[in-house]
N, C-alpha and C positions, 0 to 999 in steps of 0.2 A: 373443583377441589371441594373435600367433605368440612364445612368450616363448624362441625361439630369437635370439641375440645376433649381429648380422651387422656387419661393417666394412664401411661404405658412405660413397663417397666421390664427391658432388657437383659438379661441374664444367661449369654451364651459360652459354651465353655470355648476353646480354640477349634479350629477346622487345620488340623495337624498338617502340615507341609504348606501351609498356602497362606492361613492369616490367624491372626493374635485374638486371644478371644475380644481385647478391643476394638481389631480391626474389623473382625464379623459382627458386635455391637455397633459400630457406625456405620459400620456399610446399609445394616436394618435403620437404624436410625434416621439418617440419611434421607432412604428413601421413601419413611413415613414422613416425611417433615416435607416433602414436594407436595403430598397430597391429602394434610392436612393439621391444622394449625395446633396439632397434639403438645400434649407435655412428654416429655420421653426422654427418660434418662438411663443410663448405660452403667451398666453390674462387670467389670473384668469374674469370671471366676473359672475355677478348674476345679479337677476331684481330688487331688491330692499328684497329680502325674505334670505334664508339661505348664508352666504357666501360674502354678502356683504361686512361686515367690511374688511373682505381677500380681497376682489378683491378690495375698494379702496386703500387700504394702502399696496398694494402688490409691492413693487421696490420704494419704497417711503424711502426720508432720515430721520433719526429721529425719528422710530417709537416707540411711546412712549404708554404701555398697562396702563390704568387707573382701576384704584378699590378703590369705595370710597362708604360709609353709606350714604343712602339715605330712605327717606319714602317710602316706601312700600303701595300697594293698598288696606290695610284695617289700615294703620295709623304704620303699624310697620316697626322697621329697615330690611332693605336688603342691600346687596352688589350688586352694580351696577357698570358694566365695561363697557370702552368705550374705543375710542384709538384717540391718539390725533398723527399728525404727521407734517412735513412741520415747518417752522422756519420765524419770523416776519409776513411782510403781510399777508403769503400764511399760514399761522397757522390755523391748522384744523382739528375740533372734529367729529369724527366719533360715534353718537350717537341710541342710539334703545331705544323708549320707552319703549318694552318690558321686558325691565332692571331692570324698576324703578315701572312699574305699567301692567304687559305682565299677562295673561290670567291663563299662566299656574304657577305664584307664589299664585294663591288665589286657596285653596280646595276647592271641588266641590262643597261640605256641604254648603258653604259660599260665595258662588259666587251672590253676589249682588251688579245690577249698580246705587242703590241708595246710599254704601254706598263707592262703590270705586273711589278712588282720583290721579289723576295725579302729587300730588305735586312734588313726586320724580321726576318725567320729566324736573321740574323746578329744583331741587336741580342737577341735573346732567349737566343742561345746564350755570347754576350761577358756578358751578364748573369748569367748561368749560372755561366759560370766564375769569375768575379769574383767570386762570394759561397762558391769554395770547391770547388764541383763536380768532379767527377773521375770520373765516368763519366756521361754523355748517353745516353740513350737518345728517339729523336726518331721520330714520323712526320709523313709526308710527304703524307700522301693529302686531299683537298679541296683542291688548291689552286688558283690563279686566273693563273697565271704559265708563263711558258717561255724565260726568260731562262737557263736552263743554272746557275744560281745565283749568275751573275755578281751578281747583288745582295749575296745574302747573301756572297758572299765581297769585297765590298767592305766591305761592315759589320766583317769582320774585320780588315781592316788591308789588302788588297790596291788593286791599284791595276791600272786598263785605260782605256790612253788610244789617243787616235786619233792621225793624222799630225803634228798638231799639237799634239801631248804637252799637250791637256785630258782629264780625266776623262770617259768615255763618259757620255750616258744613260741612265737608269734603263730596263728593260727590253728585250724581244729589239732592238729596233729598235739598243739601243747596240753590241749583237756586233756588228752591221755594221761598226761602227766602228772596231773594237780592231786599234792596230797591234803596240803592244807590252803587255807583260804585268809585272807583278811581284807576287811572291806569299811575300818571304820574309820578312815578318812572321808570319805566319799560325800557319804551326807553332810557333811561338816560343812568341805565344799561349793554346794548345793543346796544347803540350808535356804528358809524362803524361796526357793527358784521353785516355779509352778511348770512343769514339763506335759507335754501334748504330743504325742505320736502319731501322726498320719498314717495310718496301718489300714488298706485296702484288700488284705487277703486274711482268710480264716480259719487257715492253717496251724494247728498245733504243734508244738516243740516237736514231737517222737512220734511213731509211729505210722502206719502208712500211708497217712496224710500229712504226716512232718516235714519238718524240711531238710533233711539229708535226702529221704525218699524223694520228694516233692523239687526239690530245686536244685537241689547243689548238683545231678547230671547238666543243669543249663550253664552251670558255672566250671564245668569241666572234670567231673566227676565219675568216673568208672564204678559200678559194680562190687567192688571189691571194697572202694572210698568212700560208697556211700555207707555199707555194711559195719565198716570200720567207725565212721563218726554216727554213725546209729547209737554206734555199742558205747560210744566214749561220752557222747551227750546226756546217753540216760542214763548213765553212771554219775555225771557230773550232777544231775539232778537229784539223785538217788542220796548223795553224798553232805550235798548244801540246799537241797530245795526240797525235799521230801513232800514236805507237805504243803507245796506251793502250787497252784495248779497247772501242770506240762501240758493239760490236752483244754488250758482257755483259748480259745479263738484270738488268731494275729501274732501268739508264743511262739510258733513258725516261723515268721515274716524274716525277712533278711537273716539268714542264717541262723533264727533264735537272736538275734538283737530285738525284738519286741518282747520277749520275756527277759533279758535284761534290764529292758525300758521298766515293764513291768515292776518286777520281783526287786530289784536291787537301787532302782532310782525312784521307786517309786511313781514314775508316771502315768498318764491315761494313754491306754491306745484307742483311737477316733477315728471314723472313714475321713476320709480326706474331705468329700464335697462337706460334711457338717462340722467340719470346723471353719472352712471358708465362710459359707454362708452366715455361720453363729460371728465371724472376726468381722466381715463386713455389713454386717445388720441390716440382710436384704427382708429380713422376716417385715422389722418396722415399712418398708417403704412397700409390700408386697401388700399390706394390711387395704391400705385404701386406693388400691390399681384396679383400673379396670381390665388392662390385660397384661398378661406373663408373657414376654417370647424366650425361650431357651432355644439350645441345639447345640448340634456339635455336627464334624465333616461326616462323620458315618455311624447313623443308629440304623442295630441292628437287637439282637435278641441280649447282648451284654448291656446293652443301654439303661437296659431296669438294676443293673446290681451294682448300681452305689455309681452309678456316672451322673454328671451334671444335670442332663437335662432332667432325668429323674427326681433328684434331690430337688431342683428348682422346682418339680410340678408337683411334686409333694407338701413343699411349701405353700405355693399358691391354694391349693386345693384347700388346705387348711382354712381357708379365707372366704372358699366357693368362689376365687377368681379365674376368670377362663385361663385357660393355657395352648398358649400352639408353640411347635415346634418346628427351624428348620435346618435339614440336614445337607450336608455337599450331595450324599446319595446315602442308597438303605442298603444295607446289609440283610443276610439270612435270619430269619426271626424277627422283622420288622414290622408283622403283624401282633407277632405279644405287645407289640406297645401300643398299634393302634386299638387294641383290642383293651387294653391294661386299664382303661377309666381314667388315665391323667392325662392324656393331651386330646383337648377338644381337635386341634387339628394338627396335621403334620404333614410338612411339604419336604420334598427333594426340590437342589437343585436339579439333579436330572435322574432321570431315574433308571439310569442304567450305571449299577456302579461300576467305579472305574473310570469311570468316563468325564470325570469332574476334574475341571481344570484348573488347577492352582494360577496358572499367571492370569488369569481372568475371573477367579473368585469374587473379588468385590466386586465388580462389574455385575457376576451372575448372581449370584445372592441378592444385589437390592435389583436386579430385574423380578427376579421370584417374586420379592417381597411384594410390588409394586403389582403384578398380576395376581395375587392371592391376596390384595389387603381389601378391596368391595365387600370378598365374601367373610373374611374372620369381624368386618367393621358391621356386616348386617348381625353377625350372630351376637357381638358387642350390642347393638343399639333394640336385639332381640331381647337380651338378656335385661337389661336396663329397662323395657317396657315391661317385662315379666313382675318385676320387681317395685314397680310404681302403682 
């Protein structure tokens, strides 16, 4: 055993189908601590996709699981959880639109973004508030909608009616409709609440990177639907947002609810991994480590655009602290990243992807770690002479 004492500092996102990004933090953990009497502690985190609610609210006081009746994206009740943790100022809901309006609550049979509605999104975040909240932290990703968030922002107290001064209907189909606007309940609302959007895509409102173009065929959209909520979106822009910016990056995101978030609540949209990372202050414990482990089940050439391990080796580097990573297996493009300058090293579990077996993950992950840790501990004890 190496009885040399290393500050080693854990930070792997989940390995999808097989283990929790904690359960891939202990399993490394684990089997550093057989082979040497390290300090090594354990980061839950994710990019803003599975696992997030865990890694924010992971060592957190207070945490409180939420479930409450909310509208559903074809107008029906669902149960929508979220988790609220932290006490007074720092009071905060840990929110997933997917909850209230997410892709996979609407049958395939039925998947259409003319007629699906984000009100839930609002009833989850009026709920929020109401029990005290004062800071939201929300994503936005899976969801089944492209109404611009005209839903959700009806849930909040607004109001969009047609020529005949009725309230629009639910879904894109109702922007068609909307002659006039009122919206000044809302912030009233929402007053002091600090909102944060998780928004991993960079997609603008309109155009042929928007999101009618861009997403709402995954949501069941013909040709014909997307053409149509083209035309009715930038009209709704045209009408109430003029000179708000439709082609900022993330305006896209879930239907045009990240220009919602944007434009009418006033929130920040943030890649997912840097707001984990900023909520759980891995910056502070990264400072004086001697090394970073990251990873996820499969990096591949997306690994660099805003995925954990990325963020976390971005972090360390800051520091000049080494970084390795490891992965269940590699995907197509998993030379840009060993090529990229931020991970001193990076291992597969095996290296034929595919072939990585979830019911014996922990098991094979801390074998990995266990045959790969000699050589990242010389490059450690290299590094530390370099510098003495």
């Amino acid at each position: 055993m190496n009885q040399t004492t290393y500050n080693i500092i854990i930070a792997t996102d989940s390995f999808k189908g097989s283990m929790t990004s904690y359960e891939a933090g202990d399993a490394i953990a684990t089997a550093i601590k057989e082979q040497t009497p390290s300090r090594v502690t354990v980061y839950p985190v994710a990019d803003g996709g599975e696992g997030t609610t865990e890694a924010l609210s992971f060592g957190r006081a207070a945490v409180l699981p939420q479930c409450i009746t909310v509208t559903g994206p074809l107008g029906e009740k669902v149960q929508a959880k979220y988790t609220i943790f932290g006490t007074g100022e720092e009071k905060t809901a840990i929110l997933e639109m997917a909850q209230a309006a997410g892709l996979t609550l609407v049958p395939v049979s039925q998947r259409n973004p003319l007629k699906t509605t984000t009100y839930g999104v609002g009833e989850m975040i009026l709920d929020a508030v109401r029990k005290g909240c004062k800071k939201l932290i929300v994503g936005i990703g899976g969801s089944a909608t492209n109404d611009v968030g005209i839903g959700m922002l009806q849930a909040l107290g607004a109001s969009f009616t047609d020529i005949n001064d009725q309230e629009v209907s639910y879904g894109a189909e109702g922007i068609e409709n909307i002659a006039a606007m009122d919206t000044t309940g809302i912030l009233k609302k929402l007053k002091d609440v600090d909102i944060k959007v998780i928004c991993d895509v960079n997609n603008p409102l309109v155009g042929d990177e928007g999101c009618s173009t861009v997403f709402a065929p995954q949501k069941g959209a013909d040709l014909q639907m997307v053409q149509r909520m083209e035309q009715a979106i930038t009209r709704f822009a045209d009408l109430f947002a003029k000179d708000y910016d439709r082609w900022m990056a993330g305006a896209g995101a879930a239907g045009g609810l990240g220009y919602a978030f944007a434009y009418f609540l006033h929130a920040e949209l943030v890649h997912g991994i840097d707001i984990v990372l900023q909520e759980i202050h891995l910056e502070e414990a990264v400072r004086t480590a001697d090394l970073v482990i990251t990873g996820e089940g499969r990096m591949d050439a997306q690994t660099l655009m805003g995925k954990t391990p990325a963020g976390v080796a971005r972090l360390a580097k800051k520091y000049a602290v080494p970084v390795i990573a490891y992965a269940g297996c590699f995907g197509d493009g998993i030379e840009q990243c060993t090529e990229s300058g931020l991970f001193d090293r990076v291992y597969a579990v095996t290296e034929q992807e595919g072939a990585f077996d979830p019911q014996m993950a922990v098991r094979d992950l801390g074998q990995k770690v266990r045959e790969t840790m000699s050589e990242w501990i010389h490059m450690i004890d290299t590094k530390k002479g370099a510098n003495e």
